[in-house]
Structure formats: structure tokens, C-alpha cells
C-alpha positions as CSV (number, residue, x, y, z in Angstrom):
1,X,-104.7,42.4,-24.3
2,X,-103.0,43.4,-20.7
3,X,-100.1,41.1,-19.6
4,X,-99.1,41.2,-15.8
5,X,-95.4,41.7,-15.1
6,X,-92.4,43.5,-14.3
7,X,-90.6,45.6,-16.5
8,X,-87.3,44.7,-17.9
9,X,-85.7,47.2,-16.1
10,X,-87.4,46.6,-13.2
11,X,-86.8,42.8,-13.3
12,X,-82.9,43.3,-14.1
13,X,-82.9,45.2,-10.6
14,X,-84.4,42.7,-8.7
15,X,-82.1,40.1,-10.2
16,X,-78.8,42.1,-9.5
17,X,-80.2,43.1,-5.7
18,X,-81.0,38.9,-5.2
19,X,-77.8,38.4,-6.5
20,X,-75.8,41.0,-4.2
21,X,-77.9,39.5,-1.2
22,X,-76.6,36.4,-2.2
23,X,-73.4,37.4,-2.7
24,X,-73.5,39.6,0.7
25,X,-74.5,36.6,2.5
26,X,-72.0,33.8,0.7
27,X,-69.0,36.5,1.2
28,X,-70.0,36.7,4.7
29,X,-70.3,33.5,5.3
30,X,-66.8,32.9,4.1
31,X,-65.5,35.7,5.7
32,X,-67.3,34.4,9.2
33,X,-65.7,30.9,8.3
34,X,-62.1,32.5,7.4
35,X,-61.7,34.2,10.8
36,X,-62.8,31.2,12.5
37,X,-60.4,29.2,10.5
38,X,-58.0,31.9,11.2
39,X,-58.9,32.1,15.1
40,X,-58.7,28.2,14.7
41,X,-54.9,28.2,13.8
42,X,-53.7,31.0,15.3
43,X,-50.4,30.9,16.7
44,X,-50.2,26.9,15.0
45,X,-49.2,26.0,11.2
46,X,-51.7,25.9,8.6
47,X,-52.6,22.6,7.5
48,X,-51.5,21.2,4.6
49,X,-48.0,22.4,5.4
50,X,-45.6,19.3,5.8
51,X,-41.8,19.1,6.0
52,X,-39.9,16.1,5.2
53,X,-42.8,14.5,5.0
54,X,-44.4,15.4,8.1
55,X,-47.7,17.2,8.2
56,X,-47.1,19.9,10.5
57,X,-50.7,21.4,10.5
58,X,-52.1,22.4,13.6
59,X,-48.8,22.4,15.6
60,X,-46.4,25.0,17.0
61,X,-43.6,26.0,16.3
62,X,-41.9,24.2,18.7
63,X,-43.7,20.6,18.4
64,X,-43.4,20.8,14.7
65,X,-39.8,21.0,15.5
66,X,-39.4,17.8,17.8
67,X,-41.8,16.3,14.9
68,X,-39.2,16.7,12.5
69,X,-36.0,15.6,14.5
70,X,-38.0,12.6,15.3
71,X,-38.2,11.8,11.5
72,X,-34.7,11.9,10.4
73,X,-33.2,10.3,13.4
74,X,-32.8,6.6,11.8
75,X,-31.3,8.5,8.7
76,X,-28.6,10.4,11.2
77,X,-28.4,6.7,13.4
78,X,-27.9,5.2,9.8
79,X,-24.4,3.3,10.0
80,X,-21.3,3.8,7.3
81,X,-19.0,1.1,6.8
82,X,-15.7,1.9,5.6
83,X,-13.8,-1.1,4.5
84,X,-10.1,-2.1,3.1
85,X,-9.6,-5.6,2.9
86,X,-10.6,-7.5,6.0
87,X,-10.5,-4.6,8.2
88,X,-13.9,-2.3,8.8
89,X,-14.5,1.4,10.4
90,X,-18.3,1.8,11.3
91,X,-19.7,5.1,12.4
92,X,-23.4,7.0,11.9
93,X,-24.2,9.7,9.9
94,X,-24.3,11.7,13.0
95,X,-20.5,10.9,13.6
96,X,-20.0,11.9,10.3
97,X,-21.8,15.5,11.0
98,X,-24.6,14.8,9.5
99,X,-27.2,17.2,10.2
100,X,-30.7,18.6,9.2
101,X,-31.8,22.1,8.9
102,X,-34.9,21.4,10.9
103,X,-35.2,24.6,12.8
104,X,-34.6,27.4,9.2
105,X,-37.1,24.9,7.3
106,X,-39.6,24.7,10.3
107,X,-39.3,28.5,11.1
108,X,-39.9,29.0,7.6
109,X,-43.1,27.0,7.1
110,X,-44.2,28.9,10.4
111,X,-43.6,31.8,8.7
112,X,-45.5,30.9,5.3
113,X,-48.8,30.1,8.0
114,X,-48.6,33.5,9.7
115,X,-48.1,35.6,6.5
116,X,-51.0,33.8,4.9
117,X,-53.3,36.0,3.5
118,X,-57.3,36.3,3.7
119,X,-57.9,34.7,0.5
120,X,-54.9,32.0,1.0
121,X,-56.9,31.1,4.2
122,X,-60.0,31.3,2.4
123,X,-59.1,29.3,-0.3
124,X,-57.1,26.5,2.1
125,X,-60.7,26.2,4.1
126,X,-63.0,26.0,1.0
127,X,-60.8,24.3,-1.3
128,X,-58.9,21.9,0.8
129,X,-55.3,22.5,2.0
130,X,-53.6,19.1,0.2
131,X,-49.6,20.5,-0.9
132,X,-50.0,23.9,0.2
133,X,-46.2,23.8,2.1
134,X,-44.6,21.0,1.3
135,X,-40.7,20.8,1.8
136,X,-38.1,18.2,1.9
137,X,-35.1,18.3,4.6
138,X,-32.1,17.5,2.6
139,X,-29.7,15.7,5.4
140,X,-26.0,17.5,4.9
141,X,-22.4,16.7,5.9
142,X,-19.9,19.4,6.5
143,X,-17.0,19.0,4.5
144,X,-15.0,20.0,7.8
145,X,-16.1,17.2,9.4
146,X,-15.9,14.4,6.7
147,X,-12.2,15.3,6.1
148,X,-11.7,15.3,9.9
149,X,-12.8,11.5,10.3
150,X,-11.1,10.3,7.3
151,X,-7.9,11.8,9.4
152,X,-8.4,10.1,12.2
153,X,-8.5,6.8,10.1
154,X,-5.5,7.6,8.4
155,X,-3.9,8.6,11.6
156,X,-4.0,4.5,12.5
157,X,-3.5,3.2,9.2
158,X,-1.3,5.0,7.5
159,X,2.3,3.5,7.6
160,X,5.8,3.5,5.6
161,X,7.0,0.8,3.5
162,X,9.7,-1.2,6.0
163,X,12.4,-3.9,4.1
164,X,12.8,-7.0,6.3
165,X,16.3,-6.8,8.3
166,X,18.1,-8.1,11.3
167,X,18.8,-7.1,14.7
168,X,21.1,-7.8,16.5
169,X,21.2,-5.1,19.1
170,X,21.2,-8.1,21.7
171,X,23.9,-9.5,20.3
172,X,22.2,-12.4,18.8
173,X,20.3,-12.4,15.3
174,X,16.6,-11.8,15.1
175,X,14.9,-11.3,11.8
176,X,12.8,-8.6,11.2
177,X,9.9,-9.1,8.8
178,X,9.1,-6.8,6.2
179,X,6.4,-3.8,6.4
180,X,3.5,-3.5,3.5
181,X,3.7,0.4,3.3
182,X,0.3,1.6,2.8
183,X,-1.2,5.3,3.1
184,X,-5.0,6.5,2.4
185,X,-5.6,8.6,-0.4
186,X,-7.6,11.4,1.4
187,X,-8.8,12.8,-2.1
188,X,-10.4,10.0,-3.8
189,X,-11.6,8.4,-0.5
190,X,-13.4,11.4,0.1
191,X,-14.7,11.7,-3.1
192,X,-16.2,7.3,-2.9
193,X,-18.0,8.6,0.2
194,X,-19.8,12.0,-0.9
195,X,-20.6,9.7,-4.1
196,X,-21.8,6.9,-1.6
197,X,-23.9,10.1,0.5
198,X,-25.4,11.1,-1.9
199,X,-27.2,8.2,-3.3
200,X,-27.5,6.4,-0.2
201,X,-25.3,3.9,0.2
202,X,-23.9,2.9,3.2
203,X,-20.2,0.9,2.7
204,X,-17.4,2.8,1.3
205,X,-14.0,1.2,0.4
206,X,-10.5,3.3,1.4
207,X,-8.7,4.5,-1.6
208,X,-5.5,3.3,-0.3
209,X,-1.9,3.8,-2.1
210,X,0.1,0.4,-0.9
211,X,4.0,-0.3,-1.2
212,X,5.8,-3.4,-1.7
213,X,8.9,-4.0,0.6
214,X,11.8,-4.5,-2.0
215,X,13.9,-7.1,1.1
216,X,11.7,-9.8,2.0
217,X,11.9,-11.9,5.3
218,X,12.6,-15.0,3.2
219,X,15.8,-13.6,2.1
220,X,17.4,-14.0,6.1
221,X,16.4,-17.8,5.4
222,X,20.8,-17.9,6.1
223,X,22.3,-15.0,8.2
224,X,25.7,-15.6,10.0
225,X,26.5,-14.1,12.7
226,X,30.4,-12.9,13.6
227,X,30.2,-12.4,17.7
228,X,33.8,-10.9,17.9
229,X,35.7,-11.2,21.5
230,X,33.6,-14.8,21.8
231,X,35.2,-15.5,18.2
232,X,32.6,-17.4,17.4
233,X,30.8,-17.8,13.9
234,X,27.2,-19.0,13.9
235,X,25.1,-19.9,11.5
236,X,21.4,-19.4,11.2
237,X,19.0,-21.1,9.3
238,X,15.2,-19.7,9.5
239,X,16.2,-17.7,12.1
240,X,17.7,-20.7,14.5
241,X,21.1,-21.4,15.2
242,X,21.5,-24.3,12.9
243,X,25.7,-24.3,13.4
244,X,28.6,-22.2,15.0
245,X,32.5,-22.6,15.2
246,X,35.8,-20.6,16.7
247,X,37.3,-18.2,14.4
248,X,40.0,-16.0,14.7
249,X,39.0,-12.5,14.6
250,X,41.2,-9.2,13.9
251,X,43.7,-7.9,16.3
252,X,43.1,-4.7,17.7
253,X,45.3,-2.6,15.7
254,X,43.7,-4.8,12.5
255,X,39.8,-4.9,13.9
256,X,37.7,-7.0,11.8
257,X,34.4,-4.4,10.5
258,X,31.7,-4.4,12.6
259,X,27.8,-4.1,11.2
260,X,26.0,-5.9,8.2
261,X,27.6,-7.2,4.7
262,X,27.1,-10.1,3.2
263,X,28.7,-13.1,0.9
264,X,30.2,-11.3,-2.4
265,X,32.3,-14.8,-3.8
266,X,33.6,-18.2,-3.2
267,X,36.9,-19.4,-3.8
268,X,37.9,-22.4,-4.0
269,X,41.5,-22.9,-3.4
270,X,42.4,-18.9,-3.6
271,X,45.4,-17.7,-4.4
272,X,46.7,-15.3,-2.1
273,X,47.2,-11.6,-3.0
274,X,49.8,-9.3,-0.4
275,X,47.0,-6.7,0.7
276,X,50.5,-4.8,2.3
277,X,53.2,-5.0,0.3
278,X,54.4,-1.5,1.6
279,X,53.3,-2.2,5.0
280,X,52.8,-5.0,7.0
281,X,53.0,-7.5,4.3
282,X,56.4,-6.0,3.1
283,X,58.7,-9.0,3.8
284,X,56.3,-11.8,2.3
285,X,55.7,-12.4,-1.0
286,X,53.1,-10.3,-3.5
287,X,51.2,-13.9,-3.9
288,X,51.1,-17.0,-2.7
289,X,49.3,-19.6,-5.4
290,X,46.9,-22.7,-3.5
291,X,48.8,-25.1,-1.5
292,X,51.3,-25.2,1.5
293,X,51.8,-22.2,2.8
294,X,48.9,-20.1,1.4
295,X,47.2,-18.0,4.3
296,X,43.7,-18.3,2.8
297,X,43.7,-22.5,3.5
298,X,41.5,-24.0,1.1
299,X,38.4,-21.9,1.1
300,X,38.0,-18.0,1.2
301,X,34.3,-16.3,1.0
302,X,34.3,-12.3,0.6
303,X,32.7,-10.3,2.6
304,X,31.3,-7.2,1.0
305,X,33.6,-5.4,3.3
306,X,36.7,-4.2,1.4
307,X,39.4,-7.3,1.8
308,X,37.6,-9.2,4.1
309,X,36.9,-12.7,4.1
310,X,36.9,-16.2,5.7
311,X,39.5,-18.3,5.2
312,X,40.7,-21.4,6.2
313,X,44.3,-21.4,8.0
314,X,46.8,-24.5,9.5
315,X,47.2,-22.3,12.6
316,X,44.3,-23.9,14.7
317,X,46.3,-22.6,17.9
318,X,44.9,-18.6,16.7
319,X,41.3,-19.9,16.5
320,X,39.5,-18.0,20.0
321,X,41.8,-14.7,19.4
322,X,42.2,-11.9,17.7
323,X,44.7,-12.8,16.0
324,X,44.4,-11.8,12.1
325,X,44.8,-8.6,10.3
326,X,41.2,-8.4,9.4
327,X,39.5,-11.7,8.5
328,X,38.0,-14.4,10.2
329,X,40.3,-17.8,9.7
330,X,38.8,-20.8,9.7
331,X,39.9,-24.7,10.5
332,X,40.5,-26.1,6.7
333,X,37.7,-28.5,7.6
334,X,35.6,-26.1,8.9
335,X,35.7,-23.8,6.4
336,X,35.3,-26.2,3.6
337,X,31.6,-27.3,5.7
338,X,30.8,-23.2,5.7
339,X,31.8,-22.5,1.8
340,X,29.3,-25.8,0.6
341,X,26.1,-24.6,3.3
342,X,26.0,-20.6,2.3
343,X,25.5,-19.1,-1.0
344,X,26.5,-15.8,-2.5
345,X,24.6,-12.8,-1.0
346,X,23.9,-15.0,2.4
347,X,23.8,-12.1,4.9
348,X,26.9,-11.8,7.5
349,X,26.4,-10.0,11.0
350,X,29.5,-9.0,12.7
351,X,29.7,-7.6,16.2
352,X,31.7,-7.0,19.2
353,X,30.0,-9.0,22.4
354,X,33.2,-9.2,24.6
355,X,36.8,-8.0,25.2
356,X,39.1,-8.5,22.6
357,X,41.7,-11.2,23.0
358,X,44.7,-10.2,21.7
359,X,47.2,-13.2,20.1
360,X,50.8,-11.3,18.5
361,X,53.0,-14.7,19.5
362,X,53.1,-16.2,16.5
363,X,51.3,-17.3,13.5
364,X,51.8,-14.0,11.5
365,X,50.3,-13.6,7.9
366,X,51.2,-16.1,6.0
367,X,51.2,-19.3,8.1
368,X,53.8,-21.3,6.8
369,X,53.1,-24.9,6.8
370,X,54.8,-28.1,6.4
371,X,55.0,-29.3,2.0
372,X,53.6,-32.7,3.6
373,X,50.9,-31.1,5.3
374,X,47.2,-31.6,4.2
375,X,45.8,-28.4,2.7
376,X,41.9,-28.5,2.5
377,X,41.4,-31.2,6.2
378,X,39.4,-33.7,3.5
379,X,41.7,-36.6,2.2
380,X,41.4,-37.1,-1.3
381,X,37.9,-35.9,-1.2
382,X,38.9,-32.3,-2.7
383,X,40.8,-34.2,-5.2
384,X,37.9,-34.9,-6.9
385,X,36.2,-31.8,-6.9
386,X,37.1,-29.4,-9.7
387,X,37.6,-25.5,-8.8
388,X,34.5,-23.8,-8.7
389,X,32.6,-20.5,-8.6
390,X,29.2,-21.4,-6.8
391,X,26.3,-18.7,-5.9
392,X,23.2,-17.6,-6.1
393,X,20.9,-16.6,-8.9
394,X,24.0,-18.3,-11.3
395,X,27.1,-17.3,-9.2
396,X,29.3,-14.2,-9.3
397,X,31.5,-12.8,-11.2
398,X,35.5,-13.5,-9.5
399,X,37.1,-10.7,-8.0
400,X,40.8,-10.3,-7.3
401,X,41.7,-11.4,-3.7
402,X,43.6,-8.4,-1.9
């Protein structure tokens, strides 16, 4: 029996040459379709290339560029608050330096499109082009720049520690409060805000080394004030004149110390100690116990000055001069008022606001007074106060009088 058909060699032929046709005509239809994709983009970015999340296909170099800046300008507009207590810096990223490295990562997905390949093209117009080029644009801040603006911070806010004072450069008392000291740790600051960067926050708090002022204001709550050539004492009480009387200050060849000191003791009814035996003390005695004739009065407060003190004194007539060898007399009554107002470590301003006014007539250390005299200007009112150490913080300890 006769079959009709081809060979199996014959067949196999025609198989492989309809196949290669096929093949012929698929590869040129691809290659027809890859040049015009090619033609189609030439000069542009392939599609599916994005950067920072912008799909950059089918523009130039150039727009893909102004695509990108356009993208990440809120995140360089972003504002930064730097804070430290109640007090705030604000600036943008862009203040800060922050910058993207649009035109290297655009230039480089430009690059990837024009150095494509046949088959890259090929496969990006039959297969779809969906993550071909994607890259992100990491925003970064120049350490340069970072450390520069936290400078310029600590160049306002940085300050030293100041202890509260007075001046008296006027002549007259003024209390100066005291000064938090306070200087921004550059380190650690730095470190909160590349922290803060990199995960995206946007306040940062000032690392921020503060120091205490050991003198507070409230410790001028009393300052007296010695205005020598006036010879006059005042008294201050929260920093008002609150009470002032004549003295008598040092002669000139015995000036009383200018500057600041400041209550070391009260006595009450002092004895008195010759502070010149050898010189001008050497024809009076080498002490004088309380009562008539005692140069101190009834009262004496030390100075912190060596030998210096006020003290009442029976020679009224001296009070306006410079009349002592050093201290500051007092009327007895006056003095008594002074020693029961002010405490130990009180604060004591002396100065020189006029001319001296010299007083050598009469009334030389130690005032000798009548036996019937009164010796404290108070009646029988010191009668019935014992002696007494009084101060603050518990007193002080008594010192010899010189």
C-alpha cells in the first residue's frame, strides 16, 4: 500500500527553514522596533530610570535635573529648631548646608541610558522598563558647615560664670546681680544633631555646660557705704539708702583703706588694745578695759581690713573730719543703732568722694572722758543687756582688738 508524504528528512527541513523564517522575521521585527525605540529616546533617559523617586524617562539631561531639585526642595526648606530652655534658633536644612548630589546621580542615570545596550533596549521595550534605574538622593550636610553654625550660636550664647558685686565707681552703691555661666558643648551638640539628621527629626536641644555663681545678689541685701572726705556712713538695705550718719574718717598721714571688706566681729563694750605702743600710741596705755576713757565707745565692728573698725567715741566735735588713725568713730548712740541693724559678713564699701578734711587739734587716741560721763548714749538701757557676740550663720569667733 503507497502512503503520500514527505520524508523525515525532508519534513525536518522544512520545519527548521519555517522556523528560521519565523525567527528571521520575529528578530527583525525586534530589531526594527529596537532602533525605533532607540531613535525614540535618543539623546533622552530611558524609561524606567527614576531618581529619588522621580521617573526621569523621556527627559534630558538637563530637565531631569530641574526635576530632581524640584523634589527635594521642601526637604532642604525643612526647618531645625535648636532649643535650650525657653530660647529657640530656627534655620533650614539649606542653612545648615544641606545639599543633594542631583547633578553626579542624574549624569549618571544619563549615562546608564546612553551605554545601554541592544539587548538592554530590547528587553526594556518588550519586557517592560518597571526598576530598570532606580536611585535614591541621599540629602548630606558638610561637617564644615554644621560645626560653623553651631559657632555662630555659641558665639551669642556662650558666657562666663559672674558672682554678684557692687559698684561703686559713681561713688554710690549699686548691686550687681550675678551671671549664670553657661557654654555649649560643641561635641555632643553636634553629635544630638547628626543623630537628629539622620533619622529625620527636626528639634535638637543644645548640650550646654552651665555654672552656678558662688556670690548671690541676695547676699548685698545690707552693703554700707564709707564715702570718705563727706564722712558719711550709709547704710543700704536692698540696694536703697535705708540710713547714713557723720563719721570720722582717717587723717591723712593715718588714711582709712579704700575698696571692699566686710563685717569680721562685734564687740560689745571692747576693750581697747594700743595698736602703737612703739609709735604713735607710745605714751598711752597698752589697754584700756570698757568704760570712761576707752577710745572704742561702747561698740566696735571689724572690718576685714587689718585693725580697722567702727567705734563709738565721746568726741562728737571729730565727727565730719579726718580725724582718726584709721577707723571710722561713731556717736555712742549711733554706733550702738549700727552694731544691732548689720550682721557679721555685711558688706562695707569705702571710698574717697571729696577732699580730705584734716582735724590734728585735739581729740587724740584715746579720748579721755569725764568718770561721770555716760559711756554707751542709752541710759540704763545697756545695763540690761549682757555682752554679746552676735553674727551670722551663729556668730564669729572673737579676735583680739589691735
Amino acid at each position: 500500500m503507497r502512503r503520500f508524504g514527505l520524508p523525515g528528512e525532508q519534513l525536518r527541513r522544512w520545519i527548521f527553514a519555517a522556523l528560521f523564517v519565523i525567527g528571521t522575521v520575529a528578530s527583525a521585527t525586534v530589531a526594527y522596533a529596537t532602533y525605533d525605540y532607540s531613535k525614540q529616546y535618543r539623546g533622552k533617559i530611558l524609561p524606567g530610570t527614576s531618581v529619588a523617586g522621580v521617573d526621569l524617562g523621556g527627559m534630558t539631561l538637563d530637565d531631569a535635573k530641574v526635576a530632581v531639585r524640584r523634589a527635594i526642595e521642601p526637604e532642604l526648606r525643612q526647618t531645625i529648631v535648636f532649643r535650650y530652655k525657653e530660647r529657640t534658633w530656627r534655620v533650614s536644612a539649606r542653612q545648615l548646608g544641606a545639599r543633594g548630589d542631583v547633578t553626579e546621580t542624574v549624569s549618571d542615570a544619563a549615562f546608564a541610558s546612553r551605554e545601554a545596550s541592544f539587548w538592554d533596549k530590547a528587553r526594556l521595550r518588550m519586557l517592560g522598563s518597571h526598576g530598570w534605574f532606580d536611585r535614591p538622593l541621599a540629602i548630606s550636610y558638610p561637617r564644615r558647615a554644621l560645626h560653623g553654625f553651631l559657632e555662630g550660636i555659641a558665639a551669642g550664647f556662650d558666657r562666663p560664670v559672674r558672682d554678684a558685686t557692687v559698684d561703686y565707681s559713681t561713688g554710690w552703691v549699686k548691686v550687681v546681680p550675678e551671671q549664670e555661666g553657661r557654654e555649649l558643648m560643641r561635641k555632643e551638640t553636634y553629635r544630638r544633631l547628626t543623630r537628629a539628621l539622620d533619622v529625620g527629626l527636626t528639634e535638637v536641644r543644645l548640650a550646654v555646660d552651665a555654672q552656678k555663681a558662688k556670690v548671690k545678689e541676695d547676699e548685698f541685701d545690707q552693703v554700707l557705704l564709707l564715702r570718705i572726705g563727706e564722712n558719711k556712713l550709709y547704710l543700704y538695705e536692698d540696694g536703697k539708702i535705708a540710713h547714713k550718719w557723720t563719721v570720722a574718717t582717717g587723717q591723712p598721714e593715718y588714711p582709712t583703706p579704700t575698696g571692699i571688706y566686710e563685717v569680721t566681729e562685734k564687740r560689745y563694750m571692747p576693750t581697747w588694745v594700743n595698736p602703737d605702743p612703739e609709735g604713735w600710741g607710745a605714751s598711752m596705755p597698752l589697754s584700756i578695759p570698757p568704760g570712761p576713757g576707752n577710745p572704742l565707745g561702747v561698740r566696735a565692728i571689724n572690718w576685714s581690713a587689718e585693725a580697722i573698725r567702727f567705734h563709738g567715741t565721746s568726741a562728737t566735735y571729730s565727727l565730719g573730719y579726718n580725724a582718726s588713725h584709721g577707723c571710722v568713730r561713731m556717736a555712742n548712740e549711733e554706733v550702738i543703732k549700727l552694731y544691732d541693724m548689720i550682721d557679721v559678713g555685711t558688706p562695707i564699701v569705702s571710698t574717697i568722694v571729696a577732699p580730705l578734711k584734716p582735724m590734728y587739734v585735739s581729740a587724740p587716741d584715746p579720748t579721755v572722758v569725764e568718770e561721770d560721763a555716760p559711756t554707751d548714749g542709752s541710759s540704763e538701757a545697756d545695763e540690761d543687756n549682757p555682752p554679746r557676740e552676735e553674727g551670722r550663720k551663729g556668730g564669729s569667733e572673737r579676735k583680739k582688738d589691735r
